[in-house]
C-alpha positions in Angstrom: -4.0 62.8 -21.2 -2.3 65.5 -18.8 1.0 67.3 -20.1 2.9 65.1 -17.5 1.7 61.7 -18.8 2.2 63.1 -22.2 5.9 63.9 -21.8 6.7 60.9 -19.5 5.7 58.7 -22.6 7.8 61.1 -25.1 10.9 60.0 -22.7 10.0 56.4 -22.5 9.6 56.3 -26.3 12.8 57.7 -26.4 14.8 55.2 -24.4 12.8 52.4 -26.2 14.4 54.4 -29.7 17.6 53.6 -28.7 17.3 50.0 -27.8 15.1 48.6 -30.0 14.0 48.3 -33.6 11.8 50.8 -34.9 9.1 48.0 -35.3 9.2 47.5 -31.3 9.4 50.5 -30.1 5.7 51.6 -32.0 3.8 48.4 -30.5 5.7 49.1 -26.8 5.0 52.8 -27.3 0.7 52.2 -27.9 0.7 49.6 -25.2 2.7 52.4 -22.3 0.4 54.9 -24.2 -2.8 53.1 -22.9 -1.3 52.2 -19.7 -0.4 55.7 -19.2 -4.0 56.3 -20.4 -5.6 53.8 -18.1 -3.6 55.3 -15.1 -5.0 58.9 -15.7 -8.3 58.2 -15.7 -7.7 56.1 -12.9 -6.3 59.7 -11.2 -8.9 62.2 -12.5 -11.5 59.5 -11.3 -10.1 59.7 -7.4 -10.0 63.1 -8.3 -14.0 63.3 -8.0 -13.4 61.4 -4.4 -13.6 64.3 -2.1 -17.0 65.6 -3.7 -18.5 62.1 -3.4 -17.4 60.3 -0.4 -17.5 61.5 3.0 -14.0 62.5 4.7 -12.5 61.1 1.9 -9.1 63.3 -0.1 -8.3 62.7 -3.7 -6.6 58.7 -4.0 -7.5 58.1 -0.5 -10.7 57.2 2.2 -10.8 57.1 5.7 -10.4 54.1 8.0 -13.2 53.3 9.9 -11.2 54.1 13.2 -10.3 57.8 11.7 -14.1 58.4 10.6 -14.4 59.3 14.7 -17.3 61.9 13.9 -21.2 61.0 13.9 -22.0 63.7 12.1 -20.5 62.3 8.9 -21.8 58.7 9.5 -25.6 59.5 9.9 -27.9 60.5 6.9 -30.1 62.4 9.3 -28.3 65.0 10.8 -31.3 65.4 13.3 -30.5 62.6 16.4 -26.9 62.4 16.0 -26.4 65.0 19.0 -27.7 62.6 21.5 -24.7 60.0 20.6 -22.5 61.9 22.3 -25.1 63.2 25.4 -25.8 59.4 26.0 -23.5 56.5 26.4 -24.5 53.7 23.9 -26.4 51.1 25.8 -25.6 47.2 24.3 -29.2 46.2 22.5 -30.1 42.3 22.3 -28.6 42.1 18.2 -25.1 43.2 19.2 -23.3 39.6 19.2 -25.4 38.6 15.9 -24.2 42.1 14.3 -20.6 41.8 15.1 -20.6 37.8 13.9 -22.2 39.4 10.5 -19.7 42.0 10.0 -16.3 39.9 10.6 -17.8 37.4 8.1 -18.5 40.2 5.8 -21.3 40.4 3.5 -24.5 42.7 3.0 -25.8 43.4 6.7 -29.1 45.5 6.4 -30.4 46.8 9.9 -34.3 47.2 10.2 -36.2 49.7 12.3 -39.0 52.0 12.9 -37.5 55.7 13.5 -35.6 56.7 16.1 -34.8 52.5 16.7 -31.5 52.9 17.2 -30.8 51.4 13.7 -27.6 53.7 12.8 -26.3 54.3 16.5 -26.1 50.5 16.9 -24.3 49.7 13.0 -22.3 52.6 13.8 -20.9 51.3 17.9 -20.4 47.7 15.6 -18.5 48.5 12.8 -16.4 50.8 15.0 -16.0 48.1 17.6 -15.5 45.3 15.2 -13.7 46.8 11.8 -12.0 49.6 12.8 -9.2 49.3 9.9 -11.2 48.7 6.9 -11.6 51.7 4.7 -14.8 53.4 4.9 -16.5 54.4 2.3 -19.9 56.7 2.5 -21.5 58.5 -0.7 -23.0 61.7 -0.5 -25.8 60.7 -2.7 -27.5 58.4 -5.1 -25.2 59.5 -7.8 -22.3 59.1 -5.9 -22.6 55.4 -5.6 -20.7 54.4 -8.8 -17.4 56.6 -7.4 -18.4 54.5 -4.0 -17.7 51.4 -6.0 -14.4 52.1 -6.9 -12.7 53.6 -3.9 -14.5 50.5 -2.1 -12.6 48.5 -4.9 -9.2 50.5 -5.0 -9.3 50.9 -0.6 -10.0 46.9 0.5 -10.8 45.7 2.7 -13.6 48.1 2.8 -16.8 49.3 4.4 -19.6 50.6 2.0 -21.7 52.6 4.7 -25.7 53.3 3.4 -27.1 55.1 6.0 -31.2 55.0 4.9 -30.7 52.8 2.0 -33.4 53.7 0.1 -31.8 57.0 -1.0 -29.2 54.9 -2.8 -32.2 52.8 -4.6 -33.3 54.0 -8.0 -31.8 55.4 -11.3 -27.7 55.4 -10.7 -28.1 53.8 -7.8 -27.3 50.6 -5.9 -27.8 47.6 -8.0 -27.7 43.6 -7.8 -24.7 43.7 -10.0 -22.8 46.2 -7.8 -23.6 44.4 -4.6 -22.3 41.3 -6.3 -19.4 42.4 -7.4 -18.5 43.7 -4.3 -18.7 40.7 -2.4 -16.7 38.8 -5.0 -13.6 40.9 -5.3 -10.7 39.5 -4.3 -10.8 41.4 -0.7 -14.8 41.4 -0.2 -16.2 44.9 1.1 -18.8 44.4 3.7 -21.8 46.6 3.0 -24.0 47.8 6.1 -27.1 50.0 5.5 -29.8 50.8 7.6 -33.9 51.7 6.7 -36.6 52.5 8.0 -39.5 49.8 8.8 -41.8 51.8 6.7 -39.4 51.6 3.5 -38.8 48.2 4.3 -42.6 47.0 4.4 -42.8 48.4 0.7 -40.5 45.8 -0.5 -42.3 42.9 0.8 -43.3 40.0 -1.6 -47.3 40.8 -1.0 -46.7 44.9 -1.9 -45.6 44.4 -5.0 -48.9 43.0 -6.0 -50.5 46.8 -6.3 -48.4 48.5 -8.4 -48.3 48.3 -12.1 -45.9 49.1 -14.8 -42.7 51.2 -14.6 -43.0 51.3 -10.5 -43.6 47.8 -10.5 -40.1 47.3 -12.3 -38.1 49.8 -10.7 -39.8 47.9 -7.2 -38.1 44.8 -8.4 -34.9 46.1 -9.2 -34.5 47.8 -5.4 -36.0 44.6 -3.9 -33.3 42.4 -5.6 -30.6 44.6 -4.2 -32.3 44.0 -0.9 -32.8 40.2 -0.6 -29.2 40.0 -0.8 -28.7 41.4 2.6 -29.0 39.7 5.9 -31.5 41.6 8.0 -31.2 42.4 11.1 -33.8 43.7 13.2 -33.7 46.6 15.6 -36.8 46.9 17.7 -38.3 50.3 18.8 -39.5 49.2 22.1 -36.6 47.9 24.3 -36.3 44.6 25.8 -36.7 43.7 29.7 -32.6 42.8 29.5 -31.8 45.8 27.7 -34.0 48.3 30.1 -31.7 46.5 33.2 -28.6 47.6 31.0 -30.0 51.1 31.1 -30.8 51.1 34.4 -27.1 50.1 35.2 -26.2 53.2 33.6 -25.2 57.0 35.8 -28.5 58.4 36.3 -29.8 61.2 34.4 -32.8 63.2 34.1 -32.6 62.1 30.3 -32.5 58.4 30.9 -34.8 58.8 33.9 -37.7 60.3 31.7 -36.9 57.8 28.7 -37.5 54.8 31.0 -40.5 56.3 32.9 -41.8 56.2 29.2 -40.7 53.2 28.0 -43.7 51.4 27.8 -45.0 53.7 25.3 -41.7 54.8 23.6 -38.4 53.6 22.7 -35.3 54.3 24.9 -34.0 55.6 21.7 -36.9 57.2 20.8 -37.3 59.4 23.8 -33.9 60.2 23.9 -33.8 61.7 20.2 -36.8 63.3 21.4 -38.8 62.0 18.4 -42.4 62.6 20.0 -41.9 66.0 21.9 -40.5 67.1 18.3 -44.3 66.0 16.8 -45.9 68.0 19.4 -43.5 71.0 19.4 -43.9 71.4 15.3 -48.2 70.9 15.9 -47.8 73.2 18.7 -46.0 75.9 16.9 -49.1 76.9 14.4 -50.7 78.9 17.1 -51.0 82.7 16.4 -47.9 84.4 17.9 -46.1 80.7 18.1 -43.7 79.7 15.8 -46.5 79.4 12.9 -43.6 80.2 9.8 -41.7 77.8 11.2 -44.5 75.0 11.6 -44.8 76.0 7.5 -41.2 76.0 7.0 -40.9 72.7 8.6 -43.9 71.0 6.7 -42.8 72.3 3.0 -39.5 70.2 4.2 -41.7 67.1 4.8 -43.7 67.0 2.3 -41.0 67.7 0.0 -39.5 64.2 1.4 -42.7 62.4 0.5 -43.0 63.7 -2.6 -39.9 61.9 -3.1 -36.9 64.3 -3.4 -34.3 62.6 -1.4 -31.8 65.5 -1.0 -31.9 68.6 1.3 -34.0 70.8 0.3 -32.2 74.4 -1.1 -33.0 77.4 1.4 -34.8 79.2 -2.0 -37.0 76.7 -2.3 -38.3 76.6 1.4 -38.9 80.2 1.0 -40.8 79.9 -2.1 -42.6 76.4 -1.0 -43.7 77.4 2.9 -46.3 80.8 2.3 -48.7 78.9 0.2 -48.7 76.7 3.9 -48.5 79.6 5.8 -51.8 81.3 4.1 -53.5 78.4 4.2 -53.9 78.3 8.1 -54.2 82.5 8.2 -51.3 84.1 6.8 -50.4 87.3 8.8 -53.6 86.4 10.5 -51.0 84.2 12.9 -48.8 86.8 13.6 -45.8 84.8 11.6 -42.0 85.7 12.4 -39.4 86.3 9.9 -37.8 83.4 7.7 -34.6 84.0 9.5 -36.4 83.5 12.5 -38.5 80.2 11.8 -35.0 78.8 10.0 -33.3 79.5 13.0 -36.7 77.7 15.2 -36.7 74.9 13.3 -32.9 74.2 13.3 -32.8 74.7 17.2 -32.0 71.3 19.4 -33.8 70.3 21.9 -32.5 69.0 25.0 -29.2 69.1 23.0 -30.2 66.5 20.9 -32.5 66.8 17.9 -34.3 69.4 16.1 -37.4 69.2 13.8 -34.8 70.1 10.8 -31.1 70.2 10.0 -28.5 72.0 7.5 -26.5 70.9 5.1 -22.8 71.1 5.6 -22.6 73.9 3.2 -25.6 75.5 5.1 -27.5 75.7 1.8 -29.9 73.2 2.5 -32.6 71.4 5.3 -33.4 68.3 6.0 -36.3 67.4 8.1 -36.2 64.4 11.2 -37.8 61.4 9.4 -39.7 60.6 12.5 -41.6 63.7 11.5 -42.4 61.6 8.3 -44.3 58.5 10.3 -46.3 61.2 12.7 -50.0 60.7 12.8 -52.4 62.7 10.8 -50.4 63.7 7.8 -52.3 65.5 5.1 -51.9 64.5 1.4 -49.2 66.3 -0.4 -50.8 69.8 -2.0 -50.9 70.8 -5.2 -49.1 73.6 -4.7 -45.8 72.2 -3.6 -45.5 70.0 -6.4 -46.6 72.9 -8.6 -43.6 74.5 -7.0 -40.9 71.7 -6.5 -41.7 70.1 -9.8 -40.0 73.3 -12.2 -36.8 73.6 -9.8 -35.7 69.7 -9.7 -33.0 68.2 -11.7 -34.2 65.2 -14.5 -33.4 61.9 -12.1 -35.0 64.0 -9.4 -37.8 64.9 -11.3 -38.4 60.8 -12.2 -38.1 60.0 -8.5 -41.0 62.5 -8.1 -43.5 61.2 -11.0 -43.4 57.6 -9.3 -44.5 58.7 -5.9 -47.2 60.7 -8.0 -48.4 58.5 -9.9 -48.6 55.9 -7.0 -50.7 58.9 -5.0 -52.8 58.9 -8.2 -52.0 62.5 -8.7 -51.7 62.5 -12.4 -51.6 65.6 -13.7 -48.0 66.6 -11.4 -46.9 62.9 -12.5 -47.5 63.7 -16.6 -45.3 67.2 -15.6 -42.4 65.1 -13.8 -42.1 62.1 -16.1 -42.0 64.4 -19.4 -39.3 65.9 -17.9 -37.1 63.1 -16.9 -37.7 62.3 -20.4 -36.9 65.1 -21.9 -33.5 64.7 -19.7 -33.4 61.0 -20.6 -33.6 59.2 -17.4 -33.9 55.5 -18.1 -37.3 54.2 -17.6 -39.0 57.6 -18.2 -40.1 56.4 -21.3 -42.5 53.7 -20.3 -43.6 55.4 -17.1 -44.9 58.3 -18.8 -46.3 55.7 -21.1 -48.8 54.4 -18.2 -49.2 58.2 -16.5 -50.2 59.1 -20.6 -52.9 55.8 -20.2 -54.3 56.3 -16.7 -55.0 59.8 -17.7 -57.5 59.1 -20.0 -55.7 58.4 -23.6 -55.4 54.6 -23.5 -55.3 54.4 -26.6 -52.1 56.6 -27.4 -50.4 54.6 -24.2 -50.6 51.5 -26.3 -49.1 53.6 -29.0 -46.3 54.6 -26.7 -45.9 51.1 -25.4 -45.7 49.4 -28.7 -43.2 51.5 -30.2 -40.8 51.2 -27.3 -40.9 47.1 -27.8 -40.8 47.5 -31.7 -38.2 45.7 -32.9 -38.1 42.7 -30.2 -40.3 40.4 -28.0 -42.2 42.7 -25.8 -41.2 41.8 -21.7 -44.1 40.9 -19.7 -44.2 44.1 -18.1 -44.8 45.9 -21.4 -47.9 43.1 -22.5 -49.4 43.7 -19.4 -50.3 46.8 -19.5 -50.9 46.8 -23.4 -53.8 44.3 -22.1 -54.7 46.5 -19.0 -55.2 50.0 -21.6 -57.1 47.7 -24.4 -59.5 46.9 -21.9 -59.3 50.7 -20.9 -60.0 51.8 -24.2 -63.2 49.4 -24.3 -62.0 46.5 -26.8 -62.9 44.1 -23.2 -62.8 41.1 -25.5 -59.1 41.5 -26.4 -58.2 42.9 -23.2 -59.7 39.2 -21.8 -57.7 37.1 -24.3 -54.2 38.7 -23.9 -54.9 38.6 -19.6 -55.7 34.9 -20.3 -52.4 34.2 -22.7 -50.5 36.1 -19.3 -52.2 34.1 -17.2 -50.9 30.9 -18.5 -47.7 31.6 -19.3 -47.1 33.3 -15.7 -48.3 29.6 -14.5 -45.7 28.3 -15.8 -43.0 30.3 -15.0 -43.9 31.6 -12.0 -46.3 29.2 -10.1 -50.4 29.6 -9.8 -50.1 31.4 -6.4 -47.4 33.9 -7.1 -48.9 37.4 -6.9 -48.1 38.1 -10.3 -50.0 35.4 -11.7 -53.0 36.6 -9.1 -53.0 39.8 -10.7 -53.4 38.5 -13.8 -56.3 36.6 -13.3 -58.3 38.9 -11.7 -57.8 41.2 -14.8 -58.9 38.7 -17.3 -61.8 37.7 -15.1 -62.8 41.5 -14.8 -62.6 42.6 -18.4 -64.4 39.2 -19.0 -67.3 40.6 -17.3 -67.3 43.9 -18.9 -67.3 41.6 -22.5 -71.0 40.5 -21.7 -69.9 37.5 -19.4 -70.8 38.6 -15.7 -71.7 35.0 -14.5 -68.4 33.9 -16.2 -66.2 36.3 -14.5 -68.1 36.0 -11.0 -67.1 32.0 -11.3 -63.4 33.2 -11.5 -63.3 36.0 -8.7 -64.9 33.4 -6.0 -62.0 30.9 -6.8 -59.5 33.5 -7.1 -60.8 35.6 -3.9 -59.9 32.2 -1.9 -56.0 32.1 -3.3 -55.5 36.2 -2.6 -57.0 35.4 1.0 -54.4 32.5 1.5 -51.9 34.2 -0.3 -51.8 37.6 0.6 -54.4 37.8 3.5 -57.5 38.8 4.1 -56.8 42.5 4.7 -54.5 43.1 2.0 -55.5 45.9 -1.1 -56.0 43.4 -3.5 -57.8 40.9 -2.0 -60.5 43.8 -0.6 -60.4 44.5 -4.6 -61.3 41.3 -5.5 -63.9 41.1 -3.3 -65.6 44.4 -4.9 -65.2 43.2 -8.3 -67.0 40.1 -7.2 -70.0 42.5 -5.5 -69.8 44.6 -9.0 -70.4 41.5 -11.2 -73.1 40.0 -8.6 -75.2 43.6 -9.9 -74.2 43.0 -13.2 -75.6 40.0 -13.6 -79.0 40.7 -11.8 -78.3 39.8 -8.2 -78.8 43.4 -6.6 -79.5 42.4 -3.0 -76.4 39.9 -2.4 -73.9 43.0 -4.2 -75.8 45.7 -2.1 -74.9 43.3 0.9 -71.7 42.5 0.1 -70.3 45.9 -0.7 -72.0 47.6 2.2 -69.8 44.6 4.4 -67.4 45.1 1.8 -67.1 49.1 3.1 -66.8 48.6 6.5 -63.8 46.8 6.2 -62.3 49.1 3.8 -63.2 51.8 6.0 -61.3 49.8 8.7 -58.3 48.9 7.0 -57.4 51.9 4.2 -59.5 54.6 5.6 -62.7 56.7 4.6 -61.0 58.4 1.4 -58.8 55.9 0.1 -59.1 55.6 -3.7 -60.4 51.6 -3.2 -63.1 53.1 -0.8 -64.5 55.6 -2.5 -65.0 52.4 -5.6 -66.7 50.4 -3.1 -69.0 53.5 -2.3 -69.6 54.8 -6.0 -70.4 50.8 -6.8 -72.9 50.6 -3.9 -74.6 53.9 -4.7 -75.2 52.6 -8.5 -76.4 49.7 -7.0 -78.9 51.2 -4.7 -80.1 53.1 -7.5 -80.8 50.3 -10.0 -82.6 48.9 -7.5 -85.4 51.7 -6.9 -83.7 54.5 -4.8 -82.4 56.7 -6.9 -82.8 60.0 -4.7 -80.6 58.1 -2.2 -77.9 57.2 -5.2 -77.8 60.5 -6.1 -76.8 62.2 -2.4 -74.4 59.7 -2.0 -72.8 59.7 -5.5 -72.6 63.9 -5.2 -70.4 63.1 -1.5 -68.1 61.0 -3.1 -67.8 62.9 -6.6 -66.6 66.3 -3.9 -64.1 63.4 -2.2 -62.9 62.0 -5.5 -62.2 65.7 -6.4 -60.4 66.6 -2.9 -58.1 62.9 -3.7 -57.8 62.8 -7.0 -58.4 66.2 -8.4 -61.2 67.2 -11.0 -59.5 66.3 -14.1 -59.2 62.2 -13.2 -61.2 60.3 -15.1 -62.6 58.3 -11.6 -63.7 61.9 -10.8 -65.2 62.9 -14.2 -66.9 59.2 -14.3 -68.9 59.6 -10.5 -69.9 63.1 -12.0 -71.9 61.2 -15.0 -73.0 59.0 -12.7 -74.5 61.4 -10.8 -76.0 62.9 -13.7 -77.9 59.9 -14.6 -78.8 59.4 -10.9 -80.4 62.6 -10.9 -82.1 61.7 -14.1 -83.6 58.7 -12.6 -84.8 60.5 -9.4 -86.9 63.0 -12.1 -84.4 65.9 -11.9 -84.1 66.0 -15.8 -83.5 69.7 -15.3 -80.2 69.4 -12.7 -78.9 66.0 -14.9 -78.9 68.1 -17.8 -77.3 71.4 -16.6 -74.8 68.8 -14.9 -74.2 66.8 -18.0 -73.8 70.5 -19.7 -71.0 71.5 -17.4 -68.9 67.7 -17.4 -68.8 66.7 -21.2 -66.7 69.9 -22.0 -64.7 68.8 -19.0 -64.4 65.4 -20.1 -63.4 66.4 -23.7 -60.4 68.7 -22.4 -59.1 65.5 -20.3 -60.2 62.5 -22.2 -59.4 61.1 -25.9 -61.6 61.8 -28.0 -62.8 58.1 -28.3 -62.7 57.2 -24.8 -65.5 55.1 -23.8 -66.3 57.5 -20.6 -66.8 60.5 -23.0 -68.4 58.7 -25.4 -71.0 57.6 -23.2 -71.1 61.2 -21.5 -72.5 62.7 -25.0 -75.0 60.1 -25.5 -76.4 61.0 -21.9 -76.1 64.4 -23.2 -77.9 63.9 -26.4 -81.0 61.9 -24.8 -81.6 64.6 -21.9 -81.2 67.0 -23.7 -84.8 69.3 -23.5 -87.0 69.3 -27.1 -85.9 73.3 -28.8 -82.7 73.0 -27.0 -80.0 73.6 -29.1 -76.5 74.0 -26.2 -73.7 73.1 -28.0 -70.9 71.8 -25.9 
């Protein structure tokens, strides 16, 4: 309590003294106590306003007409230049917008980049709410002092510029959008995201992930499905080009519409593709080639999943291992100050490929840099760089998006420590990094003491299911898939694609128990429901057609699974590309194949391409890399290369035994091929 509060209830109790009986003036005295208490909190909690809200002053937000800068309404700082070069041109959605708002609610504007999603919420909720309070966090962790001054200041406006940085641990949730909406004086929530965010909360997308991602996916789709969407389309419409055209004429708006059939209005005017070309440009020698690094250690530490600017020190640190990758001094590279100052420069007085913070400490890159074609995978060596400098929450953010990219080794890194900082949910996703890493056995470990105590969710018996069958007990694994199976049924319907993905578990781990002909029976029925459910193009229904291929081998029928994968490839080449983890399956699965059926020098070329592309996507330490490499091994065996299997097999068990468990089934297996080629007199230890 501060002095003041403290002496103004020394007075009060004073006064109550005089005019009451002792017994009163106690039980009046602890209840002004704890209002005075109440009160102070209440103060030191508006207190934490200014470093949480935009524009906002301790007790007290700004209107919406007051907010009069773009700069503090958009969460790309990139763009916003052109608002006030360009005169806002009314898109098609502006009457439904404005109906939205005035009845209040969760509006949620969808759009590729550089749409026109914020420009347009932003000329709405000015034209249509100008005296609410308006309420923007900072951050992620500022949402919860968001919630209150939108509480304390209605009616109120909760803007969330690019939603899905308020998504996540300490984020937005169901309950705070609900109890927004039910307050006495209702705030209206508008947000805006990107198409590409959007697409990953679709029903159909949560199908491919697994564990903790899977239930931090729910939790930020919930928030979302209470919003009314509202679309924003990049290319513009015949009536809003003839709204353009009624504009002054510019050399600006001239060139946007002389490319409109290619680009959006909005899109040319932010300058989104001649950004692309000037950053691809900018690597040739005696360019801008320190500033073509500076601004892709800024990307990619976006889609590695830090949602913040990025601190100045660690661009500098992050962009030379960039910068020597494409020739170092080589390239003739100019100072940092110089490439800061390159990549910070607008063009056309618009945009720029990156942005500073307020405080200048930070950049921030244009996310239409983040949809360009031809991005490379994140290196190693940013997140060998990022991973040490991030706060905990930051550091949880990051271990998702790795272990989604299947880059385990910076996901085990990341999740231990948002552990170690205990971010909620750490726990169990470290649990499934810990699994797919090659120790199945101590995931179930993990997994079971985190439900001791209490019924296990489904999310949790799931994957204790998925890592038996890892760990080679398929029987069980089989069993607790069929037990999910039924009981999703019946809570969640036969085509839901929860229940899918159960199925085509049990019917896969029932294969590898002995039963290929059993499992083959339940992949051609289920193959059918993912096709009507999900479509024929969709991950998991491609999967399901290469575990059907896989058991057709299995169980003797080598022509029909060489057929079917090799159809089977084209279409995953087609849809997911030439090194996508579910391509490179269909490939080592076909080589095997080709193999076992009498072309084993053929098996083993292709089974050494793809064990160099699992190693360039997955890294050498995976176990889907370490498995192609004993697969090759035994190819070359076949093919009467005893001599190269061996000096292989020599090289990947003690590879395997630094990565695996001791009992894993792929090392166990590795030894025995070991032991058998092993040459008479040889005695290599390994």
């Amino acid at each position: 309590m501060t002095a003041f509060a403290a002496g103004a209830v020394a007075v009060i109790l004073s006064v109550v003294r005089v005019w009451t009986t002792a017994a009163v003036a106690v039980g009046l005295g602890a209840a002004l106590t704890a209002v005075v208490g109440i009160v102070v909190e209440q103060v030191r909690s508006q207190e934490q306003w200014p470093q949480n809200l935009a524009g906002a002053r301790p007790g007290r937000v700004p209107r919406v007409r007051e907010a009069d800068d773009p700069a503090d309404w958009v969460a790309q700082p990139t763009g916003r230049d052109s608002w006030s070069q360009t005169p806002y041109v009314e898109r098609d959605v502006d009457g439904e917008l404005a109906g939205l708002l005035r009845r209040g609610g969760f509006v949620l504007l969808v759009g590729e980049s550089a749409a026109g999603k914020s420009r347009t919420a932003y000329e709405a909720v000015r034209r249509t709410l100008p005296d609410h309070a308006w309420v923007r966090p900072f951050a992620r962790s500022c949402v919860s002092v968001a919630m209150e001054a939108a509480r304390a200041c209605a009616p109120s406006v909760l803007w969330l510029d690019d939603l899905e940085n308020y998504l996540g641990p300490e984020g937005l949730t169901v309950s705070h959008v609900h109890h927004l909406l039910r307050q006495p004086h209702p705030a209206v929530l508008v947000g805006t995201i990107r198409s590409e965010e959007y697409r990953r909360y679709e029903t159909h997308e949560g199908s491919r992930l697994t564990g903790a991602d899977r239930d931090l996916w729910r939790a930020e789709r919930a928030v979302i499905a209470r919003a009314t969407l509202v679309r924003v389309e990049r290319l513009w419409s015949p009536a809003e080009l003839r709204r353009t055209r009624g504009l002054a004429p510019s050399r600006r708006i001239g060139a946007a519409l002389q490319a409109c059939d290619r680009f959006g209005i909005a899109e040319s005017l932010s300058c989104g593709p001649e950004l692309v070309d000037l950053w691809r440009n900018a690597w040739a020698c005696g360019a801008h080639p320190r500033g073509a690094a500076v601004v892709t250690a800024v990307v990619d530490c976006r889609r590695a999943g830090l949602r913040r600017a990025v601190p100045v020190q660690w661009v500098r640190q992050a962009h030379e291992a960039y910068l020597t990758a494409r020739g170092g001094a080589c390239l003739r590279p100019e100072s940092f100050e110089e490439a800061e100052d390159w990549a910070c420069r607008t063009v056309r007085a618009t945009s720029s490929l990156l942005s500073r913070s307020a405080d200048t400490a930070g950049l921030t890159c244009f996310d239409y840099l983040l949809g360009s074609d031809g991005l490379e995978p994140v290196p190693d060596h940013l997140w060998e760089t990022l991973l040490p400098l991030v706060h905990g929450d930051e550091a949880y953010d990051l271990g998702l998006v790795a272990h989604g990219e299947l880059r385990l080794q910076h996901a085990l890194v990341a999740l231990n420590r948002a552990r170690q900082d205990h971010v909620p949910g750490a726990d169990f996703a470290l649990a499934l990094v810990i699994g797919d890493s090659g120790h199945p056995r101590r995931a179930i470990s993990l997994l079971q003491a985190q439900a001791r105590g209490r019924t296990a969710p489904l999310s949790v018996r799931r994957q204790l299911a998925h890592f038996q069958g890892v760990a080679g007990d398929y029987a069980a694994s089989a069993r607790a898939f069929n037990d999910l199976v039924r009981e999703l049924t019946r809570t969640l319907g036969a085509s839901h694609p929860d229940t899918l993905a159960a199925r085509h578990e049990a019917a896969y781990y029932t294969g590898e128990a002995g039963y290929p002909s059993a499992a083959l029976a339940q992949l051609k029925t289920l193959v059918a429901d993912r096709q009507r459910v999900l479509g024929a193009d969709h991950r998991q229904t491609l999967a399901t057609r290469r575990s059907m291929a896989w058991f057709q081998g299995k169980d003797g029928q080598l022509d029909p699974a060489i057929a079917a994968l090799q159809d089977l490839l084209t279409d995953s080449r087609t849809i997911l590309g030439a090194r996508d983890p579910h391509t490179l399956a269909v490939r080592s699965a076909l080589a095997q194949f080709r193999g076992e059926a009498g072309d084993w020098q053929r098996a083993a070329r292709e089974l050494a391409d793809i064990a160099d592309d699992r190693k360039a996507t997955l890294g050498l330490s995976h176990p889907h890399t370490l498995t192609t490499r004993h697969q090759l091994a035994l190819a070359l065996a076949q093919s009467g290369d005893r001599e190269g299997a061996h000096a292989l097999l020599s090289a990947l068990v003690p590879d395997m035994a630094s990565h695996l468990a001791r009992d894993h089934p792929h090392l166990l297996a590795a030894r025995i091929s070991y032991a058998e080629l092993n040459p008479p007199g040889r005695n290599d230890r390994d």
